[in-house]
C-alpha positions as CSV (number, residue, x, y, z in Angstrom):
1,X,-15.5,4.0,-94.1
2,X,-15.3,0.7,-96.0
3,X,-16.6,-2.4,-93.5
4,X,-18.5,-1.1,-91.0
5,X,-17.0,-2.8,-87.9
6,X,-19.3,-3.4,-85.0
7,X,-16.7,-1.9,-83.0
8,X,-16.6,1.2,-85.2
9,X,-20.3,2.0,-84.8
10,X,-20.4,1.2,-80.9
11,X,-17.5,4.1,-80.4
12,X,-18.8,6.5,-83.2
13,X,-21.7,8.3,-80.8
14,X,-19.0,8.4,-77.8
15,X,-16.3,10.1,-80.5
16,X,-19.3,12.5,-81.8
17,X,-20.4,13.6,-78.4
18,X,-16.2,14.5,-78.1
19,X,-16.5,16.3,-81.1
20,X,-14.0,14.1,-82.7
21,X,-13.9,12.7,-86.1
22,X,-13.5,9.0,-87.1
23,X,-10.4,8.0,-89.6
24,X,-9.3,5.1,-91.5
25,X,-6.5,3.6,-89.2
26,X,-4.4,4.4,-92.6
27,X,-5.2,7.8,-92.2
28,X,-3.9,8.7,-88.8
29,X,-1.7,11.5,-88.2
30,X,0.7,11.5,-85.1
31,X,-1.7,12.9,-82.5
32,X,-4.5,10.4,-83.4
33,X,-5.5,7.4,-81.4
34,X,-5.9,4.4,-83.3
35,X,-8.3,1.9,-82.1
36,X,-7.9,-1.7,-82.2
37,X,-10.2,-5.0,-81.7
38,X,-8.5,-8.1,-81.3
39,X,-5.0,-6.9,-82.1
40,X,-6.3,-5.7,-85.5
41,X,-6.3,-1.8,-86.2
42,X,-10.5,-0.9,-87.1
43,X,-10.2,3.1,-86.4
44,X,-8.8,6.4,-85.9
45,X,-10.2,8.8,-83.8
46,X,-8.5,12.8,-84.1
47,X,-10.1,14.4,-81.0
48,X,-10.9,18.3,-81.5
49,X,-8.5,21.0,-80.2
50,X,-9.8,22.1,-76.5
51,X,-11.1,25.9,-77.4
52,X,-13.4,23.8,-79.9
53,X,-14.7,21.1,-77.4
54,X,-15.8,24.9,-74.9
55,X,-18.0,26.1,-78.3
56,X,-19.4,22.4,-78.5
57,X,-19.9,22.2,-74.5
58,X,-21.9,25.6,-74.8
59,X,-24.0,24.6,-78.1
60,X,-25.1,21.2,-76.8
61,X,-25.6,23.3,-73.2
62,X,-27.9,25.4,-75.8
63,X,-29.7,22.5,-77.5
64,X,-30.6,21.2,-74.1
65,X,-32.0,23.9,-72.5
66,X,-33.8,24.7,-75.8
67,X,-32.5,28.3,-76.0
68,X,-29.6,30.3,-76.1
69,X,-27.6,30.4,-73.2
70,X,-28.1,34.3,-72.6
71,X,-31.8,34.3,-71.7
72,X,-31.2,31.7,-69.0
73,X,-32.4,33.1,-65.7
74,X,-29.6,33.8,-63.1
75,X,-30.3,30.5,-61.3
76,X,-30.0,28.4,-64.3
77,X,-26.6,30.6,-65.6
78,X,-25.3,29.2,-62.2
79,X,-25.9,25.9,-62.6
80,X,-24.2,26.3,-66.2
81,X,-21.1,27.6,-64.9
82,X,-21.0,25.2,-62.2
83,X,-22.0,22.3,-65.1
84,X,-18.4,24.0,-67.1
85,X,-16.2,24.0,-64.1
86,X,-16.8,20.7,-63.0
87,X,-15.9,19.7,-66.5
88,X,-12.4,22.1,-66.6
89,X,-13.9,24.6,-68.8
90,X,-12.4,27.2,-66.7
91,X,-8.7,25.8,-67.2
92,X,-8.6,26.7,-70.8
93,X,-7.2,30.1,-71.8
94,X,-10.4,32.5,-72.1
95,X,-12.4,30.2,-70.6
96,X,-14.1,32.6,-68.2
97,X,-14.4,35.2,-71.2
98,X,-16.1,32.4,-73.4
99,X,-18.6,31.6,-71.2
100,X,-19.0,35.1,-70.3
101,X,-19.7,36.4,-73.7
102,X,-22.2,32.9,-74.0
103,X,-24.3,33.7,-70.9
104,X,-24.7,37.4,-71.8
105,X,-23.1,38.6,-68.8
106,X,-19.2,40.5,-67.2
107,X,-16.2,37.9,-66.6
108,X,-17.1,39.3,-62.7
109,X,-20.2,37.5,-63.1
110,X,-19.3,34.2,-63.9
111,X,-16.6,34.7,-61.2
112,X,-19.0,35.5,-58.5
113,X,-21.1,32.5,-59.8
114,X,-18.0,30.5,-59.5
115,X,-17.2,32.3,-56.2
116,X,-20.9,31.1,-55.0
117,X,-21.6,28.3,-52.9
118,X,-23.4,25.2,-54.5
């Protein structure tokens, strides 16, 4: 980007943490969302397709609990699948089977975690 606009680096971590990508307001394509500071245009953001924010969800998921998702113990897998369904992880087509294959365990798994009281 050419001037860095103080309003461009205070939405750049929120648009990383999306998994979005930042474009000159130029540059935007129909589905962007251009972003404007006092009536001027100062960026673009094109927000990732939904299968791609699920991988993201499940890597950061990773990062944080400082391994991969399938050596969890059963009581933390739960608390991951409840973490994706509150955030609609489950609405998206092979959703279950994502998460599934990420965890290490049977789509019946993840739907008896689901199944489970809190």
């Amino acid at each position: 980007m050419s001037d860095e606009h103080p309003f461009r680096t205070a939405v750049e971590p929120l648009v990383a943490a999306l998994g979005g990508q930042l474009l000159e307001p130029e540059a935007a394509g129909a589905d962007d969302v251009v972003l404007s500071w006092e009536g001027s245009p100062v960026v673009a953001v094109r927000l990732p397709h939904l299968a791609d924010s699920l991988d993201r969800i499940l890597s950061d998921l990773e990062r944080r609990h400082g391994m991969p998702l399938a050596q969890l113990d059963r009581r933390e897998k739960q608390s991951v699948v409840r973490n994706l369904e509150a955030r609609g992880a489950f609405t998206l087509r092979h959703g279950v089977e994502t998460v599934a294959a990420a965890l290490g365990v049977s789509r019946f798994t993840v739907y008896n975690y689901l199944n489970r009281a809190p």
